[in-house]
Every structure is written in C-alpha cells, then in structure tokens.
N, C-alpha and C positions, 0 to 999 in steps of 0.2 A: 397388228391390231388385236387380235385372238389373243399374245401373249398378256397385253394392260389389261382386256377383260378378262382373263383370266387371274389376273393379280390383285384386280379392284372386287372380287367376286370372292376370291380366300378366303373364308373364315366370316361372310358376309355376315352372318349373324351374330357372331362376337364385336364385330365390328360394327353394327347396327346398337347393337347394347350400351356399347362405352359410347358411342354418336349420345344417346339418348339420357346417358348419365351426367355426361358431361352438358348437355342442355338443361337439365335439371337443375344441375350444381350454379349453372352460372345464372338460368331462375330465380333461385334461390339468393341468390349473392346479389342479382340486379335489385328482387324487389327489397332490402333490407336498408336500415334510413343509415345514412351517413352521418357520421358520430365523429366527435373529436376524443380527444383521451391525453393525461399527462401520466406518462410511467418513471419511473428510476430508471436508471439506468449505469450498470459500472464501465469507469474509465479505466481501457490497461492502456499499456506504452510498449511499443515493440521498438527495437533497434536502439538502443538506451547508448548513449557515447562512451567508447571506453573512457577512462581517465578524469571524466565531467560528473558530478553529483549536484542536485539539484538541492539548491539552500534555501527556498521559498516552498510557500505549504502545498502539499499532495492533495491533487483533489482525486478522489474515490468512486465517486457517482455525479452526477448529470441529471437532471430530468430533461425529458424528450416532449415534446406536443407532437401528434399524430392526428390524420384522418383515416376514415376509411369503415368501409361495412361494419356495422356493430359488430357482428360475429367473426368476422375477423380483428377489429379490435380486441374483444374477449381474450380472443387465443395468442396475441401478441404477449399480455403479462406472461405466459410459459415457453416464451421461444428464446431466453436465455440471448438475447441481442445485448450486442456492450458495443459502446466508443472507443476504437481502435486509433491513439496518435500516434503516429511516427515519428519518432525521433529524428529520423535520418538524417534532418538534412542539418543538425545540430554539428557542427565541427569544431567549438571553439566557447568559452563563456563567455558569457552575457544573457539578457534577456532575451525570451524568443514568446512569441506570441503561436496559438495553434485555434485555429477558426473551426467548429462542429459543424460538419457539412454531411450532406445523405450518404457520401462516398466514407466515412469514417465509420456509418451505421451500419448500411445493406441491411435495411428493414424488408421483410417480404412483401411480393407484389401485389398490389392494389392498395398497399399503404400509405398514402401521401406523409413526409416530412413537413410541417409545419416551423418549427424552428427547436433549438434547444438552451437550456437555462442554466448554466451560462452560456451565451452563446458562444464564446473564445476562451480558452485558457492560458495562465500566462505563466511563466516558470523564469525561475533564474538560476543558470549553471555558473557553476564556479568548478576549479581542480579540484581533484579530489588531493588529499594530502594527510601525509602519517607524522605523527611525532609522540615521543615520553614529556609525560604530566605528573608531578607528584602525584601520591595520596594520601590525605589527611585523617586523620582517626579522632572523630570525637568522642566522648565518655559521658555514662549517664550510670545513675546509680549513686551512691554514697559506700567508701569504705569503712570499711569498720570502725572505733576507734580503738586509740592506739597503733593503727598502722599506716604507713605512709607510700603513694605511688611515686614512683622512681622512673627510671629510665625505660623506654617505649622503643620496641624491635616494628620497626616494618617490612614482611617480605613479601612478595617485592616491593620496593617502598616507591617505584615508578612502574607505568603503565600504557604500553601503545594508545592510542585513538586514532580513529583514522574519521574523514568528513569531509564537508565543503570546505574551503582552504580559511574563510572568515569564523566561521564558528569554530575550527580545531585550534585557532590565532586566540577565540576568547575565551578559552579552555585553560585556563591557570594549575588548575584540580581538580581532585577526585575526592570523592568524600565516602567514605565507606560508614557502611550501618554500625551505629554505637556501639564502643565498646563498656560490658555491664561489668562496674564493679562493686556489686554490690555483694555482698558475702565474701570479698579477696581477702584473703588472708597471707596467702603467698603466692611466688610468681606463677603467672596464668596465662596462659595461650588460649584466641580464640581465633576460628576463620568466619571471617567478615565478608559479605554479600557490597560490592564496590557498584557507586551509584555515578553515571556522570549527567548535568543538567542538560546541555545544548541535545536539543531531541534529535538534528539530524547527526550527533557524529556519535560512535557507535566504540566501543572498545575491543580493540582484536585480540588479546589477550584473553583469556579466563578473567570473567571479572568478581573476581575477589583476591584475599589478601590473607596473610597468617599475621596476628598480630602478640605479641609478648608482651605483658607490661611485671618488670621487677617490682618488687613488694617487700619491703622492710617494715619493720617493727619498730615504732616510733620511741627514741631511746627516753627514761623517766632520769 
C-alpha cells in the first residue's frame, strides 16, 4: 500500500499542474461552437501495380467536409492531411472503383468526417506497353529564292514510347518542333525539341531529333 502511495504522490505537483492544464485545454475546446469547414485536400496512391498504367484522368486533390471545434478546425488547413488510395488490391486491368472513407484520411481527433467530394474515384488500368513510332518533321519559314529543299535526314527517324497499351496503339507519330527554313541557303542541320499528343504515354528516349535538310540551288 505504502509503495502506490508513494507512486501517486511523486512529482505530486507536476502532476497537479498538467491535471489542471489539461482541464483547461479541454475548457477551452468544450466551450468553442462546432463548425463545419470544406478543405482541399491532395490525393497520393501507394502500392501502384507493377506493369499496369492508368489510361483515365488523375485526380490530384479531393475536397473534404469536416466537423469539429472552430479552433481546431482553424489548425486542420496546416496539418498537411492527404487521401491515401491503395492500389493493392489492383492485379490485373480493368476498371477499379476506390470509396474516400476516414480510414484513407486519419484526420486528427475530435474531427468528425462528414463526407468527401468526390466521394469515390474511379481509374482505368490497362498494360503498360513500349513500341517505335516514326517522326515527322514539319517546316515553317520560306526559302530563299532561287534555292530549292531536297532531301530530309532524320536521326533517329523512330522513337521508343512507352504508356497505357490503348493510347501507345494510337500513337501513329511524333511530330517534332518546325523545322525554320528561312535564310537556308545550304545544307542545314537543326536539333528539334520532339512532341508526342496522347498525355499519358511518355517517351523514353531523349526527346528530340537531329534533323538535315540538303539545299540546292535552283538551276536558271
């Protein structure tokens, strides 16, 4: 018995203090009105599938509805909370649906989840998949007169891409930034900045290109 009171008695006055702090705090916190609040909020993805890419749009951010004591409201915009979806259980393409629940959030306590907007997200996996694509070289500019453009070097004149397996299928081309022939007098090399349209497929290559174009002198 001597030992607990002794243990309950340690430091009694430190201990007395945080007693009384902590009464304070939660004072504080009971008497404060209950508020709702809609924040942003960013969406990451852990556990992403090997070999799977997602061919339907990214979504980035979320807004949240919350409750909870004004003041802690307040201090929510700086707690740096995101929407955590797990990939995991993703084995294979097709559509997959993912539901925003409080367990994705782990909002701090005394925060009620209200719901979030959207409230599901919906993705579509396809293979990921590599192939060569020509590239095409347009021209802008006027040359001189009297001289005439000739035969066109592309190097590399093909180019990796790699993506969801539908978009790299409707990848026909590459279309590299203009080539200027304005002032060409004779043959001319330029390296060109290589553009490809389909936004999820990506080029693994350096993208660009060394481009030649021969130049003659238009015979009178």
């Amino acid at each position: 018995m001597s030992t607990i009171f002794r243990f309950l008695t340690r430091n009694l006055v430190w201990k007395l203090i945080a007693l009384a702090a902590a009464f304070m705090v939660w004072i504080n916190v009971s008497n404060e009105p209950e508020l709702a609040t809609i924040i942003p909020v960013p969406v990451e993805y852990k556990n992403f599938p090997r070999d799977l890419e997602i061919s339907s749009s990214i979504v980035n951010s979320i807004n949240v509805e919350t409750r909870g004591a004004s003041g802690q409201l307040r201090s929510l915009h700086d707690s740096r909370i995101a929407a955590i979806v797990d990939f995991a259980s993703v084995k294979a393409p097709g559509e997959r649906t993912f539901t925003i629940t409080p367990n994705e959030l782990k909002l701090p306590q005394g925060i009620q989840f209200v719901r979030a907007i959207p409230a599901q997200l919906r993705f579509t996996f396809e293979h990921s998949v590599t192939r060569e694509v020509p590239v095409s070289v347009p021209f802008s500019g006027k040359i001189p007169n009297g001289y005439v453009a000739g035969t066109t070097e592309i190097e590399p004149p093909r180019l990796e891409i790699r993506g969801p397996e539908s978009q790299v299928a409707a990848t026909t081309k590459l279309i590299a930034d203009p080539f200027d022939l304005s002032n060409v007098t004779s043959d001319t090399e330029q390296t060109l900045a290589v553009y490809v349209a389909e936004p999820e497929v990506r080029i693994v290559d350096t993208p660009q290109v060394r481009v030649k174009v021969r130049v003659t002198q238009r015979k009178r």
